[in-house]
PyMOL Python script that loads the backbone (N, CA, C, O; Angstrom):
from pymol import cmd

cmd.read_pdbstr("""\
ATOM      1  N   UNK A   1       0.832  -1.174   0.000  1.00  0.00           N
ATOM      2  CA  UNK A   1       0.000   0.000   0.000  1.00  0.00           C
ATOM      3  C   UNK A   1       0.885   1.248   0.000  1.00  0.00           C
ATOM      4  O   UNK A   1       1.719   1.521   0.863  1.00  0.00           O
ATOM      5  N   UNK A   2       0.603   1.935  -1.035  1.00  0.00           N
ATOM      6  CA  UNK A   2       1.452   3.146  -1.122  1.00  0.00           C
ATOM      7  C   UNK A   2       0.696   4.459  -0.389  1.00  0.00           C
ATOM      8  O   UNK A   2      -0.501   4.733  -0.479  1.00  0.00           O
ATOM      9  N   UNK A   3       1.488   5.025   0.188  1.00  0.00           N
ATOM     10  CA  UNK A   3       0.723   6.515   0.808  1.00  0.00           C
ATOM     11  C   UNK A   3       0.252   7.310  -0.165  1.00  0.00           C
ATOM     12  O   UNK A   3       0.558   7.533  -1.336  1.00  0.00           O
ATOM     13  N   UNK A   4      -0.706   7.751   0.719  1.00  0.00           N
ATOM     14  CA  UNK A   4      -1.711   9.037  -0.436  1.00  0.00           C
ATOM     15  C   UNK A   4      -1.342  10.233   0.231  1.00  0.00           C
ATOM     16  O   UNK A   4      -1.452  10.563   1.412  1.00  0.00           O
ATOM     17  N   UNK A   5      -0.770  10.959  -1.007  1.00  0.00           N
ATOM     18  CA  UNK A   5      -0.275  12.487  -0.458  1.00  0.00           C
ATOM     19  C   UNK A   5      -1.508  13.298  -0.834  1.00  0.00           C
ATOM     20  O   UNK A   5      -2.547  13.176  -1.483  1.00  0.00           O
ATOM     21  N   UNK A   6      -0.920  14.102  -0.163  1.00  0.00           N
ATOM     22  CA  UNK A   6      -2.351  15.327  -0.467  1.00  0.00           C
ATOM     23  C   UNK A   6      -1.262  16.738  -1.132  1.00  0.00           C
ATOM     24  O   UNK A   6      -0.382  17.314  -0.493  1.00  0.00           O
ATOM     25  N   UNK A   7      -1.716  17.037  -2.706  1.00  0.00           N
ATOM     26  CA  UNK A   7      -0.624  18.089  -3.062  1.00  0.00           C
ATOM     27  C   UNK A   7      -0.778  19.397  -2.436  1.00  0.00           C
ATOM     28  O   UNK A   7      -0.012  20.331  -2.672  1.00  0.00           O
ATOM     29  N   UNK A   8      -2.077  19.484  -1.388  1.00  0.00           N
ATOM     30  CA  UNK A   8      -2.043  21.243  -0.973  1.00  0.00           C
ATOM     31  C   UNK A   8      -1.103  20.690   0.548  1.00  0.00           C
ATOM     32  O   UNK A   8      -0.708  21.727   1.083  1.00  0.00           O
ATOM     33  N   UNK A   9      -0.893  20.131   0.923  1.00  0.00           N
ATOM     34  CA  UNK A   9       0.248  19.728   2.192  1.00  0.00           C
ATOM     35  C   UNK A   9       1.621  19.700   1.456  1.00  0.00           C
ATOM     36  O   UNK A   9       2.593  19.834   2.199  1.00  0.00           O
ATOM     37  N   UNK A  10       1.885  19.540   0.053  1.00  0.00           N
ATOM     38  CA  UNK A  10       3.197  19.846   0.413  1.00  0.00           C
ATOM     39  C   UNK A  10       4.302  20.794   0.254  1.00  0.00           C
ATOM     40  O   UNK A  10       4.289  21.602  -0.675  1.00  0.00           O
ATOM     41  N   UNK A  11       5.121  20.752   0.983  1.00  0.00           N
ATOM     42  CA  UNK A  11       5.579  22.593   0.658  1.00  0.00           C
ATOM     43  C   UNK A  11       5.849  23.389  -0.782  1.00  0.00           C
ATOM     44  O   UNK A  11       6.486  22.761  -1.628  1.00  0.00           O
ATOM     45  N   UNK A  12       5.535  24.337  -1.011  1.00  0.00           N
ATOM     46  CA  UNK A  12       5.484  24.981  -1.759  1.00  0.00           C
ATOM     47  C   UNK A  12       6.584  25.481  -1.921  1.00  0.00           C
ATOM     48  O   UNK A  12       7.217  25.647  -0.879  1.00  0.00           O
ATOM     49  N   UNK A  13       7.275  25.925  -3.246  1.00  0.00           N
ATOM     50  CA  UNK A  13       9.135  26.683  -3.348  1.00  0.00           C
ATOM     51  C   UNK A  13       8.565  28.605  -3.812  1.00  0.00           C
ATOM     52  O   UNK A  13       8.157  29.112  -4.857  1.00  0.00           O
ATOM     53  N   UNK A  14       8.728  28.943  -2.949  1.00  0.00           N
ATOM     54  CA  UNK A  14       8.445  30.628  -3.890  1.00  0.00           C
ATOM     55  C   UNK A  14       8.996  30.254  -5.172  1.00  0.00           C
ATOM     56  O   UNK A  14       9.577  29.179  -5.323  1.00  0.00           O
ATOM     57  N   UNK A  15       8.791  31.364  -6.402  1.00  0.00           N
ATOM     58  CA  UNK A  15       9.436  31.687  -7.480  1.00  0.00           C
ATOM     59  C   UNK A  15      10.936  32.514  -7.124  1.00  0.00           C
ATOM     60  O   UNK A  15      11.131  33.231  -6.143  1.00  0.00           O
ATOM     61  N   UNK A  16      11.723  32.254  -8.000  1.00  0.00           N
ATOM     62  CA  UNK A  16      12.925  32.607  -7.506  1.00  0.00           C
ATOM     63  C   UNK A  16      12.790  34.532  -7.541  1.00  0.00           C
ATOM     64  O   UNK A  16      13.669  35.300  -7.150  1.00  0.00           O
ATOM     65  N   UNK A  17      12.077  34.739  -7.848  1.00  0.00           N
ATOM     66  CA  UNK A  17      11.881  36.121  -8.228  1.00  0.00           C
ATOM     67  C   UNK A  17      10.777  37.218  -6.944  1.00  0.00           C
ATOM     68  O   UNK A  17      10.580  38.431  -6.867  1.00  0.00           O
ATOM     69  N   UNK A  18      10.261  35.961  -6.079  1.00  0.00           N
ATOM     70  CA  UNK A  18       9.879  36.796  -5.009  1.00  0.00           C
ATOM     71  C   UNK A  18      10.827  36.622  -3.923  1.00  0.00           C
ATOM     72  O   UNK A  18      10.731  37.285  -2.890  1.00  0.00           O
ATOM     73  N   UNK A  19      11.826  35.676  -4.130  1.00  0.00           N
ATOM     74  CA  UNK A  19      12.626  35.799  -2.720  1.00  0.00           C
ATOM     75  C   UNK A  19      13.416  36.842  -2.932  1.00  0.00           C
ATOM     76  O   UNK A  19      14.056  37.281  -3.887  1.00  0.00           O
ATOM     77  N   UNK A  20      13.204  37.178  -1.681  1.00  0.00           N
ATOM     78  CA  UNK A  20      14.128  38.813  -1.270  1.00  0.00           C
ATOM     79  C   UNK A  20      15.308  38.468  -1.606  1.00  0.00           C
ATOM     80  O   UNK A  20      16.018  39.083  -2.401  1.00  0.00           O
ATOM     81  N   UNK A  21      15.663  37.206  -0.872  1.00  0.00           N
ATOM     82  CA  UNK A  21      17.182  37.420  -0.816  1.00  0.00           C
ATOM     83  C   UNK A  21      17.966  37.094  -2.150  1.00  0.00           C
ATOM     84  O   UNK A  21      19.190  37.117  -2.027  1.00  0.00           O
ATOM     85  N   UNK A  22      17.459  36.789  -3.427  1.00  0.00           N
ATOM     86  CA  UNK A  22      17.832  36.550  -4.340  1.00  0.00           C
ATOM     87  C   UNK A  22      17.697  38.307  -5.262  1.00  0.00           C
ATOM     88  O   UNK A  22      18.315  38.418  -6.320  1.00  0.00           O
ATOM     89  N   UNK A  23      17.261  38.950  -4.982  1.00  0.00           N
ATOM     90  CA  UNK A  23      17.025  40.139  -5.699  1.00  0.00           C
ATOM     91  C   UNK A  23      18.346  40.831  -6.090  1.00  0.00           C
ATOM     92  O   UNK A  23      18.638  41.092  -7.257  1.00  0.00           O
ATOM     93  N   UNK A  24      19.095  41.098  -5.059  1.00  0.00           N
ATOM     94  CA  UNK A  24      20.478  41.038  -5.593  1.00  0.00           C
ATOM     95  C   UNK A  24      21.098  40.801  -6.712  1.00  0.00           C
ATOM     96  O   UNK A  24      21.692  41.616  -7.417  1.00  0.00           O
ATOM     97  N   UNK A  25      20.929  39.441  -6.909  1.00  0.00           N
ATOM     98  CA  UNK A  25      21.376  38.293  -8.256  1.00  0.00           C
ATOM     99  C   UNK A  25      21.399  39.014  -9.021  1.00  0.00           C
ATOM    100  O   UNK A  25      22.349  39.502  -9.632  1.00  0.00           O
ATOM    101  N   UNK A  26      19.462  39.309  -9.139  1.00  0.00           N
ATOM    102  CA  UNK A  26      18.732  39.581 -10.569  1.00  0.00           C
ATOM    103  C   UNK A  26      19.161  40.879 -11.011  1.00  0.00           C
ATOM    104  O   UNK A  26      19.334  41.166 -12.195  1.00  0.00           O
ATOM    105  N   UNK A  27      19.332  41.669 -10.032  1.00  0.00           N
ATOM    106  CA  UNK A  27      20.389  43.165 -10.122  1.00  0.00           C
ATOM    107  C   UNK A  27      21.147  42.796 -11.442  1.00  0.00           C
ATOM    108  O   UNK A  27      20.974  43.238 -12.578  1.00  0.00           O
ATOM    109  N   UNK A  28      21.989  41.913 -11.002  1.00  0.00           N
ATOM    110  CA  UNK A  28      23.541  41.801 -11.541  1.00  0.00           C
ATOM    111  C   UNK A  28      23.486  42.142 -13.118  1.00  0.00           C
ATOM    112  O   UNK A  28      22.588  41.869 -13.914  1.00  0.00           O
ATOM    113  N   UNK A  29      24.627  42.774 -13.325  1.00  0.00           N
ATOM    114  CA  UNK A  29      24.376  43.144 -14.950  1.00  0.00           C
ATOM    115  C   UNK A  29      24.610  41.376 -15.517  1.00  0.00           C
ATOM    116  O   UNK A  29      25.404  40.866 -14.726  1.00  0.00           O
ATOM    117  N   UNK A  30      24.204  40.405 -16.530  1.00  0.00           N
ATOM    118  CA  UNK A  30      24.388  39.382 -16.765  1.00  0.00           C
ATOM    119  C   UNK A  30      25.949  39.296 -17.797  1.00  0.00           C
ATOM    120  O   UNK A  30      26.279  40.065 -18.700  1.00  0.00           O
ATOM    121  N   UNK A  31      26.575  38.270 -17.349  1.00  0.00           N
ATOM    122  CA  UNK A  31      28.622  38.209 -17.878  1.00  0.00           C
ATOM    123  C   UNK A  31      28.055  37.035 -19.253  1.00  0.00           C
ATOM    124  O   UNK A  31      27.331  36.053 -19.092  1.00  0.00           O
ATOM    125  N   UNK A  32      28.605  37.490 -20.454  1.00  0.00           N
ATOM    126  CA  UNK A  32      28.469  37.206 -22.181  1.00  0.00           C
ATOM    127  C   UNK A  32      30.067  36.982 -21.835  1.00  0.00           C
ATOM    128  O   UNK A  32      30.932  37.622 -21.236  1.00  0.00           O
ATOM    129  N   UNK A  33      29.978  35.585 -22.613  1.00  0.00           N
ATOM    130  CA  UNK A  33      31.313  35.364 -23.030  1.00  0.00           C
ATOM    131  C   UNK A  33      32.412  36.024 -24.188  1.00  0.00           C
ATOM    132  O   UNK A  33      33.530  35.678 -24.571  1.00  0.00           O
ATOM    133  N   UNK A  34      31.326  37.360 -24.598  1.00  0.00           N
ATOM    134  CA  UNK A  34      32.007  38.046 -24.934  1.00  0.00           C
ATOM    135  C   UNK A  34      33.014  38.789 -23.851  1.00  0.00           C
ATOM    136  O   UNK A  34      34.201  39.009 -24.092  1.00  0.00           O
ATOM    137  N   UNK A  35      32.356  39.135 -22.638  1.00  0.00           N
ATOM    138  CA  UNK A  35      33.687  39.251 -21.743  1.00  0.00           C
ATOM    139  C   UNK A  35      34.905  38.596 -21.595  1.00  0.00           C
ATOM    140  O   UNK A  35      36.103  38.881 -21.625  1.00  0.00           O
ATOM    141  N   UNK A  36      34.093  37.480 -21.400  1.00  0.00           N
ATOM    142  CA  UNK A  36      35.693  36.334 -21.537  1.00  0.00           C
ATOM    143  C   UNK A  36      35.877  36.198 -22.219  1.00  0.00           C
ATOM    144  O   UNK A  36      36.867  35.499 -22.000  1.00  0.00           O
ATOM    145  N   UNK A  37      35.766  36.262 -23.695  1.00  0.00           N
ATOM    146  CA  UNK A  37      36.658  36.231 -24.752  1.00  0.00           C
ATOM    147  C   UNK A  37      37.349  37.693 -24.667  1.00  0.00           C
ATOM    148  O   UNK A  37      38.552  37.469 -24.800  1.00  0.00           O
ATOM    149  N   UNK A  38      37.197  38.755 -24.545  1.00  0.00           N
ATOM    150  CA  UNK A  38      38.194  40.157 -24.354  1.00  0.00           C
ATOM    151  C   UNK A  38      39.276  40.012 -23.214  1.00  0.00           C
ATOM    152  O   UNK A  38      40.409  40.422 -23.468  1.00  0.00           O
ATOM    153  N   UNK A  39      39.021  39.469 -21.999  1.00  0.00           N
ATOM    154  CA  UNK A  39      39.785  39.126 -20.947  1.00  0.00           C
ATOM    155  C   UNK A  39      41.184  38.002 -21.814  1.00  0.00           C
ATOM    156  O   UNK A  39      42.391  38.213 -21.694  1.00  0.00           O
ATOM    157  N   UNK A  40      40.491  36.751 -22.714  1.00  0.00           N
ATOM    158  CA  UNK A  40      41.388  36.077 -22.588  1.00  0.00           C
ATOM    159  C   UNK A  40      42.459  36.918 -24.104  1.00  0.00           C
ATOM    160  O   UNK A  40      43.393  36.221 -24.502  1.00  0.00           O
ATOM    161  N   UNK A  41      42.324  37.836 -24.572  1.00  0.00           N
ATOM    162  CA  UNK A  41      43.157  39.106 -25.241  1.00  0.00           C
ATOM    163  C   UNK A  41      44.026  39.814 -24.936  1.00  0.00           C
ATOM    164  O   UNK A  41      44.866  40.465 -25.557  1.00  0.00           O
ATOM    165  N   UNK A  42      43.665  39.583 -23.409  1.00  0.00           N
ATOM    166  CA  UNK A  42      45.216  40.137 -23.225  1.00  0.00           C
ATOM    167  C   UNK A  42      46.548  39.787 -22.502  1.00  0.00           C
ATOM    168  O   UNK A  42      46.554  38.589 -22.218  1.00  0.00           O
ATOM    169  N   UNK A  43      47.428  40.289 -22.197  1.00  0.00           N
ATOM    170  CA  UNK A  43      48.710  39.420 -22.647  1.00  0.00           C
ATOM    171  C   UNK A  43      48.792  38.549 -21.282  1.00  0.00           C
ATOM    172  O   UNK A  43      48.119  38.939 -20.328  1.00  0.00           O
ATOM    173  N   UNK A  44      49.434  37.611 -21.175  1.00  0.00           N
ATOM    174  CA  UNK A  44      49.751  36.595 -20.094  1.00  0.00           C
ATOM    175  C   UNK A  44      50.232  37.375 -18.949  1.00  0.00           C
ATOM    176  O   UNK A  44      49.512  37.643 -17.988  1.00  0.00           O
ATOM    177  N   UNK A  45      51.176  37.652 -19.035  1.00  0.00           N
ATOM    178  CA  UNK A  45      51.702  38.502 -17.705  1.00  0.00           C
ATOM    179  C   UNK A  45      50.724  39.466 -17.103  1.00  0.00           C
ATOM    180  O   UNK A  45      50.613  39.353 -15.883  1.00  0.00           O
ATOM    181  N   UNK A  46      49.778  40.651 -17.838  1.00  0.00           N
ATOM    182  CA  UNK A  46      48.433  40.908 -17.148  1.00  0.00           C
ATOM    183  C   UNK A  46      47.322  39.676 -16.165  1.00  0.00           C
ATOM    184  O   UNK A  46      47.001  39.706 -14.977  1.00  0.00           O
ATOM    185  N   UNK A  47      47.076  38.985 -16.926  1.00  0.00           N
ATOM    186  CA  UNK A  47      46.275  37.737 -16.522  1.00  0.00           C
ATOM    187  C   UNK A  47      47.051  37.516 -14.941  1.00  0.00           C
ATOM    188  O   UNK A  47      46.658  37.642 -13.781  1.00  0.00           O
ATOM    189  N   UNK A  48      48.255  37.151 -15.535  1.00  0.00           N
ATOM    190  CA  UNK A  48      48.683  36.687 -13.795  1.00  0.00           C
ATOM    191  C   UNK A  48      48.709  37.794 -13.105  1.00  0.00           C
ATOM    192  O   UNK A  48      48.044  37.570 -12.094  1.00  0.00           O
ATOM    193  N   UNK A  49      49.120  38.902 -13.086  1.00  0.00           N
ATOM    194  CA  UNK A  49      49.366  40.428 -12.154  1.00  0.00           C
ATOM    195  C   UNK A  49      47.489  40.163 -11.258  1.00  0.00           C
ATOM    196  O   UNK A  49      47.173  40.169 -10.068  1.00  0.00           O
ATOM    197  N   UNK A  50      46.770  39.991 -12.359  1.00  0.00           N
ATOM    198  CA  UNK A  50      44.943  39.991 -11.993  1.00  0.00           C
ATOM    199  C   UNK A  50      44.800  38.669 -10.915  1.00  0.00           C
ATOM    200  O   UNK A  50      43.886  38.535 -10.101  1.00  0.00           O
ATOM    201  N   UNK A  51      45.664  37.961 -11.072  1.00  0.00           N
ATOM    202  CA  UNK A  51      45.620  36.967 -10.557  1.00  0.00           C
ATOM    203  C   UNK A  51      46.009  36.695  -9.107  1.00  0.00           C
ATOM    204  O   UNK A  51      45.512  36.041  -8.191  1.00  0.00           O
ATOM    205  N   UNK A  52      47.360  37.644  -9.300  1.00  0.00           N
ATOM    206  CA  UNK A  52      48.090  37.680  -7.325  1.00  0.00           C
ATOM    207  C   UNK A  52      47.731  38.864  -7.503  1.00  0.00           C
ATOM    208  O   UNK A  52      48.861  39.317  -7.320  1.00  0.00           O
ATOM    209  N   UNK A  53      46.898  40.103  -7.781  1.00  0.00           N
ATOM    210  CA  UNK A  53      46.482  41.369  -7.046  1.00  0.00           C
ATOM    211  C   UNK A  53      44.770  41.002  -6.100  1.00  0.00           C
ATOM    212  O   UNK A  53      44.425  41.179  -4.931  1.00  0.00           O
ATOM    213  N   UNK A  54      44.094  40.461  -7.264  1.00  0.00           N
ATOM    214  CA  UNK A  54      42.805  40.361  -6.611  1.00  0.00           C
ATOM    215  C   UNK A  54      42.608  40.395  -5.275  1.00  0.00           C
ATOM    216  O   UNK A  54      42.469  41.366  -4.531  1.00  0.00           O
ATOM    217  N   UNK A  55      42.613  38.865  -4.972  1.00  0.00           N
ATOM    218  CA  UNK A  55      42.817  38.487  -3.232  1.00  0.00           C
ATOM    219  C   UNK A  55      43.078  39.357  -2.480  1.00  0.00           C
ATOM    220  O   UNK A  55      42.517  39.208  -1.394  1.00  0.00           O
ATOM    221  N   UNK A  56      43.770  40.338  -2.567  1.00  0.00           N
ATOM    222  CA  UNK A  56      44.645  41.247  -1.995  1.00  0.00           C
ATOM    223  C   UNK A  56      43.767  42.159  -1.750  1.00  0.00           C
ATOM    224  O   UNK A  56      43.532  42.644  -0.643  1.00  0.00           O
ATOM    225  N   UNK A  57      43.301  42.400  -2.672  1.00  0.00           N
ATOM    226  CA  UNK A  57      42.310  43.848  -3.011  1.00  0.00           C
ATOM    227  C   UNK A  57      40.911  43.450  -2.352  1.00  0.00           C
ATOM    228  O   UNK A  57      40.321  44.119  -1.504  1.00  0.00           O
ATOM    229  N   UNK A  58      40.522  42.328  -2.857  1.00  0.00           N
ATOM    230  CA  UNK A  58      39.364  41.796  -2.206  1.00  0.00           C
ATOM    231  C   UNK A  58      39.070  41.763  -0.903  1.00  0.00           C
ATOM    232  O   UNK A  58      37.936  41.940  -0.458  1.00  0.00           O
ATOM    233  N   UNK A  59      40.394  41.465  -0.021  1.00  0.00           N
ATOM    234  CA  UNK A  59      40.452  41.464   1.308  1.00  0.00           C
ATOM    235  C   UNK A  59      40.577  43.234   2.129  1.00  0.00           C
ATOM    236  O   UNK A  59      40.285  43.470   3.301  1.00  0.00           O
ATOM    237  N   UNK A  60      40.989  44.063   1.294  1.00  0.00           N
ATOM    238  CA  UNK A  60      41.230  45.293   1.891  1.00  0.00           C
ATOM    239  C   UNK A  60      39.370  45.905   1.407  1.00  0.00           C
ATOM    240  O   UNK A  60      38.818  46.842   1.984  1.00  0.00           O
ATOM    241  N   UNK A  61      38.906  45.309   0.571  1.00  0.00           N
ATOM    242  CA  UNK A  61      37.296  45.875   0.405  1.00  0.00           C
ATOM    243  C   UNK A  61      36.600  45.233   1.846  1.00  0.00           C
ATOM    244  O   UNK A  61      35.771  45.796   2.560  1.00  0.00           O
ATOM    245  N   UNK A  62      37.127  44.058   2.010  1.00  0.00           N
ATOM    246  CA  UNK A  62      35.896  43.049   3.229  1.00  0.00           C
ATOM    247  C   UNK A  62      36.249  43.571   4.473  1.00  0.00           C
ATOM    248  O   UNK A  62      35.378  43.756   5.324  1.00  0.00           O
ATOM    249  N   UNK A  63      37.876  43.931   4.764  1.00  0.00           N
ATOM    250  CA  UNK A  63      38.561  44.694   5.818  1.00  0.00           C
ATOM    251  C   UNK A  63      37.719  46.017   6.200  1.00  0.00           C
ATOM    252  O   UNK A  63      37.368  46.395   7.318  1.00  0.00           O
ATOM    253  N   UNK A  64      37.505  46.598   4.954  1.00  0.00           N
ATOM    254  CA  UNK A  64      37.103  48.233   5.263  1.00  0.00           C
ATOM    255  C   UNK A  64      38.404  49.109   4.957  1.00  0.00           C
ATOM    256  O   UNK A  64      38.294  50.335   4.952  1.00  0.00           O
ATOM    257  N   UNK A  65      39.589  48.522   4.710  1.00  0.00           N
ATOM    258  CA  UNK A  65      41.014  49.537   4.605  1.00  0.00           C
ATOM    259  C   UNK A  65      40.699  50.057   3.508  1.00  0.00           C
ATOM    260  O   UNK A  65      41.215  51.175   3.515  1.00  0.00           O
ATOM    261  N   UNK A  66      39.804  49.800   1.965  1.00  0.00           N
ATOM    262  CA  UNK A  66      39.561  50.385   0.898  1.00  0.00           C
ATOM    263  C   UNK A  66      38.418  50.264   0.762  1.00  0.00           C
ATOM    264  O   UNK A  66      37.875  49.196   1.047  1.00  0.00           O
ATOM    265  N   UNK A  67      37.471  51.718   0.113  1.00  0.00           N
ATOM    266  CA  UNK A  67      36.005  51.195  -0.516  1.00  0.00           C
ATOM    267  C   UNK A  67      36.713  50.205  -1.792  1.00  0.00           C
ATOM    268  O   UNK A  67      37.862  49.915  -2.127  1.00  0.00           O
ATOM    269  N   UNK A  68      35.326  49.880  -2.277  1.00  0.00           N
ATOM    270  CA  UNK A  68      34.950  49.422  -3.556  1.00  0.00           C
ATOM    271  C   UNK A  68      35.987  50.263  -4.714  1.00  0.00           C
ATOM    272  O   UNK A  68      36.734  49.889  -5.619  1.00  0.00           O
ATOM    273  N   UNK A  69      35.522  51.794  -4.054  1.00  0.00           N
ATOM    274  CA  UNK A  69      36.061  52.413  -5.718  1.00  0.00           C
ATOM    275  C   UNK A  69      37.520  53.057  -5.507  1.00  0.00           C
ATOM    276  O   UNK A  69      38.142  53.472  -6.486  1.00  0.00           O
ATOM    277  N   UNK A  70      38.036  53.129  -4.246  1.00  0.00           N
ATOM    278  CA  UNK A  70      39.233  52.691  -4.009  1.00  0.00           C
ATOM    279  C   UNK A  70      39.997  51.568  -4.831  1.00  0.00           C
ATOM    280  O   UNK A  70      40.720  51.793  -5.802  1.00  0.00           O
ATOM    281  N   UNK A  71      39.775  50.569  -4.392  1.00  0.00           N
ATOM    282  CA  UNK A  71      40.276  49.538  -4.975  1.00  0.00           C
ATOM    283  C   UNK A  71      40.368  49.015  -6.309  1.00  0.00           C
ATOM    284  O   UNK A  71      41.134  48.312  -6.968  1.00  0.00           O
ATOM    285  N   UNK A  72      38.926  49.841  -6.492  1.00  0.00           N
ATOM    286  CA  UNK A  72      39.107  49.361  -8.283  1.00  0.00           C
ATOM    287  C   UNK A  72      40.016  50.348  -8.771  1.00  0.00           C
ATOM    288  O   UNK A  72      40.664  50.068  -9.779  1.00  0.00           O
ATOM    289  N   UNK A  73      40.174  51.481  -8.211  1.00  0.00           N
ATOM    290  CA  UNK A  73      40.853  52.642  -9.117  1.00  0.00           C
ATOM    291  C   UNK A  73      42.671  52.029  -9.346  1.00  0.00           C
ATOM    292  O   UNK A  73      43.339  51.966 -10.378  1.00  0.00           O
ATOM    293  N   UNK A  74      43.081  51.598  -7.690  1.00  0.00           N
ATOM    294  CA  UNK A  74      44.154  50.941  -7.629  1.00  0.00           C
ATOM    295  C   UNK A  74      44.411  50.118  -8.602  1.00  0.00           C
ATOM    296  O   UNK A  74      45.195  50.432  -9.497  1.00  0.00           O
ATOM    297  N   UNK A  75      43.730  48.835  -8.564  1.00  0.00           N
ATOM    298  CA  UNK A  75      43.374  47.888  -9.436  1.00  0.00           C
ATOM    299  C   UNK A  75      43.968  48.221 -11.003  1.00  0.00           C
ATOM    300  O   UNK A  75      44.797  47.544 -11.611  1.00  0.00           O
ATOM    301  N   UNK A  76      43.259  49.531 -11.497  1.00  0.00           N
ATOM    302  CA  UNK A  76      43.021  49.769 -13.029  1.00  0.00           C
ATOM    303  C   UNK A  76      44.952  50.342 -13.297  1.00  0.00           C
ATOM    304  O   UNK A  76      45.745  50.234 -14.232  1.00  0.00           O
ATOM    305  N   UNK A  77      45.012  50.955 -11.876  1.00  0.00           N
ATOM    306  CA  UNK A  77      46.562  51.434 -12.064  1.00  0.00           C
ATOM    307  C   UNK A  77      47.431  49.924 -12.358  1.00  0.00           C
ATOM    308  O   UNK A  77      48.062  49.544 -13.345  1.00  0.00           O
ATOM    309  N   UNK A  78      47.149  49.278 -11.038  1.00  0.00           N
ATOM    310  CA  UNK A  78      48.331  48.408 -11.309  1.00  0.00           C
ATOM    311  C   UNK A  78      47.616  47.506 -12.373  1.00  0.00           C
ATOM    312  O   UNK A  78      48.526  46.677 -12.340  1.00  0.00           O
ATOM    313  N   UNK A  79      46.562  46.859 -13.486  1.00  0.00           N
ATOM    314  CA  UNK A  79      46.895  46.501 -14.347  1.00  0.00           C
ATOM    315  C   UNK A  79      46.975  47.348 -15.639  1.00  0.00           C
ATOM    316  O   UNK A  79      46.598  46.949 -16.740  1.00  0.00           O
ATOM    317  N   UNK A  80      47.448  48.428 -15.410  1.00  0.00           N
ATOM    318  CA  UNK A  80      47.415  49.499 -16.783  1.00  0.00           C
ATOM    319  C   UNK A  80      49.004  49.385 -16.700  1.00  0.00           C
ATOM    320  O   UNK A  80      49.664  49.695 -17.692  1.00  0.00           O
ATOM    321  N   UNK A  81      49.578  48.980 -15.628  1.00  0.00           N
ATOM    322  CA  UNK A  81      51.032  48.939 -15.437  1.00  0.00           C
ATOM    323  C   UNK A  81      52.097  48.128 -16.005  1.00  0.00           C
ATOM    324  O   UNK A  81      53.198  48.254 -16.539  1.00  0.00           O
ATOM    325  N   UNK A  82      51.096  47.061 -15.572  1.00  0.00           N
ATOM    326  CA  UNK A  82      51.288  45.574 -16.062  1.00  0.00           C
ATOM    327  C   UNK A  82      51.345  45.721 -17.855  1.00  0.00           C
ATOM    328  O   UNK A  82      52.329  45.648 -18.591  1.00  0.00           O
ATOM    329  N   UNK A  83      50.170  45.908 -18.136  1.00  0.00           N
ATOM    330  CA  UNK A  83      49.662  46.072 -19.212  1.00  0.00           C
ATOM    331  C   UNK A  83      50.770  46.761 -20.384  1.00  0.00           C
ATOM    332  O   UNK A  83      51.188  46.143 -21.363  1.00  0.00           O
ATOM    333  N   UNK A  84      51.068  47.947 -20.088  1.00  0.00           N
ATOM    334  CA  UNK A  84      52.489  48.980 -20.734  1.00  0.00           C
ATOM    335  C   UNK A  84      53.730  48.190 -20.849  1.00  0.00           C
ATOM    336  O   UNK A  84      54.570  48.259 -21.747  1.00  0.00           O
ATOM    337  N   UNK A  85      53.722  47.376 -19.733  1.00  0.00           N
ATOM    338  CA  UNK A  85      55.578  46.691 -19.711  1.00  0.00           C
ATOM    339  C   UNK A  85      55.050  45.717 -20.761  1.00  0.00           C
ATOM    340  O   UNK A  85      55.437  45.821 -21.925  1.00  0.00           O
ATOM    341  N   UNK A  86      53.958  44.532 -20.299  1.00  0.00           N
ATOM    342  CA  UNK A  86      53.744  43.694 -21.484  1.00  0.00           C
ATOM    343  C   UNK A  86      54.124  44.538 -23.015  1.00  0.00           C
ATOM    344  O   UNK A  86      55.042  44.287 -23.795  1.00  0.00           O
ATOM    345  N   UNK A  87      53.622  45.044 -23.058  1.00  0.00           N
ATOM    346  CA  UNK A  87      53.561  45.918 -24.305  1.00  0.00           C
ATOM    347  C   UNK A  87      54.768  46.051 -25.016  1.00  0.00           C
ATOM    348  O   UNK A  87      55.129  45.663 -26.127  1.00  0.00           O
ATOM    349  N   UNK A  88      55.419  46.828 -23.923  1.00  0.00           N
ATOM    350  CA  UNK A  88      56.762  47.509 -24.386  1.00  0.00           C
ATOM    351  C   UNK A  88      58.175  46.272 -24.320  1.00  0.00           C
ATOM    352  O   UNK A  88      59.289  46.454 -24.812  1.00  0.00           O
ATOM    353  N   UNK A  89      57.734  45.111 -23.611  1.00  0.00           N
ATOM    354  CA  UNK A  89      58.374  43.918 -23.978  1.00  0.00           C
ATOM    355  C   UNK A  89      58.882  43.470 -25.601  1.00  0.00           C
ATOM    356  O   UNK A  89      59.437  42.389 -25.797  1.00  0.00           O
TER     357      UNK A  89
END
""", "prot")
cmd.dss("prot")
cmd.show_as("cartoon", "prot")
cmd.util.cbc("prot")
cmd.orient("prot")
């Protein structure tokens, strides 16, 4: 004998679009691999600089030692830096 469910007993999932806490997400501008295809354009030695700066930067945003636009401004310096030596290599 198999159990008889009753479908108004069983829980219900909101739509992902009334949970609050997902609203955020839906914010987000949506990432086209056209991004990542422009990212993977440029030269190797940038890629890695992006690679051991992040973390770094990431942690001085969660710290509070830098805003957001602090850090990105830093950020744009040291890979515009990176970026010139590649270049001029």
């Amino acid at each position: 004998m198999l159990p008889q469910l009753n479908p108004i007993d069983l829980p219900a999932r909101m739509p992902d679009e009334q949970d609050a806490g997902l609203q955020v997400f839906y914010a987000l501008e949506q990432t086209t691999n056209v991004m990542a295809e422009s990212l993977r354009k440029l030269p190797y030695d940038v890629l890695v600089r992006m690679d051991e700066l992040s973390p770094a930067y990431m942690e001085a945003m969660l710290t509070e030692e830098l805003t957001v636009a602090e850090a990105l401004k830093e950020l744009e310096k040291e890979f515009q830096t990176a970026y010139e030596a590649s270049a001029s290599e």
